[in-house]
C-alpha positions in Angstrom: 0.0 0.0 0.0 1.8 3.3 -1.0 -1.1 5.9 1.1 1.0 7.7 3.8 -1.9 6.6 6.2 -3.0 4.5 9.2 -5.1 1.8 8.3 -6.8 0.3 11.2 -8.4 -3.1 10.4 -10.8 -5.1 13.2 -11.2 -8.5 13.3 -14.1 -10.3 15.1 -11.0 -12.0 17.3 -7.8 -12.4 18.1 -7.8 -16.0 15.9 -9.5 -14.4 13.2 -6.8 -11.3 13.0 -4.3 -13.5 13.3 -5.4 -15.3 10.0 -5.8 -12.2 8.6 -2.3 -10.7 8.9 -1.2 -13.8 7.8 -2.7 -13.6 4.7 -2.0 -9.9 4.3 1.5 -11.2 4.6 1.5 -12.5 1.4 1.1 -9.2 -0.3 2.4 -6.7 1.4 5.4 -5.4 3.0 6.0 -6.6 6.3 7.3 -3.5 7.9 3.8 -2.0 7.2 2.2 -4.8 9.2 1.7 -4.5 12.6 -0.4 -6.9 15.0 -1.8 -5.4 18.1 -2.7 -8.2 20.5 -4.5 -7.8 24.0 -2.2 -7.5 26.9 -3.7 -10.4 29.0 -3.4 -14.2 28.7 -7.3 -14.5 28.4 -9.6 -12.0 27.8 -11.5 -10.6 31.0 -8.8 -11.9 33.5 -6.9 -8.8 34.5 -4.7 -10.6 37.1 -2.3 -12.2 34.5 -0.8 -9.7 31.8 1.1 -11.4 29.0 4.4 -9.8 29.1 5.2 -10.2 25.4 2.0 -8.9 24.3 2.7 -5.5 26.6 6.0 -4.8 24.6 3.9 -5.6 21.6 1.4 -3.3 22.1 4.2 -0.7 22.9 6.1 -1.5 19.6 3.1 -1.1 17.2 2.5 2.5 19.3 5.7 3.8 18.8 6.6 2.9 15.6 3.5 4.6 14.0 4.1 7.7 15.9 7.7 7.9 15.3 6.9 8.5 11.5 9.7 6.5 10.1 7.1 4.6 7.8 4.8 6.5 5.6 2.4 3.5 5.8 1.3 1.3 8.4 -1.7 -1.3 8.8 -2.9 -2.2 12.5 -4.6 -5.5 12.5 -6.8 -6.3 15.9 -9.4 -7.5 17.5 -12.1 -5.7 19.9 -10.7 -7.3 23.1 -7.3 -5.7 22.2 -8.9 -1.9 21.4 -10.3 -1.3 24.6 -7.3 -1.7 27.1 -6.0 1.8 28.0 -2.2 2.2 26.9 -0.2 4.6 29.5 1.7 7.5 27.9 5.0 8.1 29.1 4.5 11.7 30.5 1.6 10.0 32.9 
C-alpha cells in the first residue's frame, strides 16, 4: 500500500486477526504490518498480563508515531482496542 496513512483493520478475534495478517502477509510489506494483540493471557482476567504482548502493544504505538514509515496497517481485535495504553508523560 503506498497511502501515507494508518489503516486500522478489526477482526471479530484475536484467531480471526491472526489469520488475517497472515494472509496480508502474502502481499504486502511486512514493515507496514503490525499486529496489536490484548495484553492479557485471556480475555477478561486482569490478574495475568502477557508480558510479550505488553511490549507488543508498545512497539506497534511507537513505531507509528515515530513517522519512520509513511504506511502502516494495524490489524486487531475488539478485546485488544479497549485496554488503555499509559503514555509516558503520565
Amino acid at each position: 500500500i503506498n497511502s501515507k496513512r494508518v489503516h486500522l483493520f478489526i477482526l471479530h478475534d484475536k484467531e480471526e486477526a491472526a489469520y488475517f495478517l497472515d494472509d496480508m502477509s502474502n502481499f504486502i510489506d511486512r514493515d507496514q504490518l503490525h499486529f496489536f494483540p490484548g495484553s492479557y493471557k485471556k480475555a477478561y482476567q486482569f490478574e495475568e498480563t502477557e508480558n510479550a504482548n505488553v511490549l507488543q502493544r508498545a512497539e506497534v504505538l511507537n513505531q507509528v508515531q515515530s513517522g519512520e514509515r509513511e504506511s502502516h496497517l494495524i490489524i486487531t481485535y475488539p478485546d485488544a482496542l479497549y485496554e488503555k495504553v499509559i503514555r509516558a508523560s503520565d
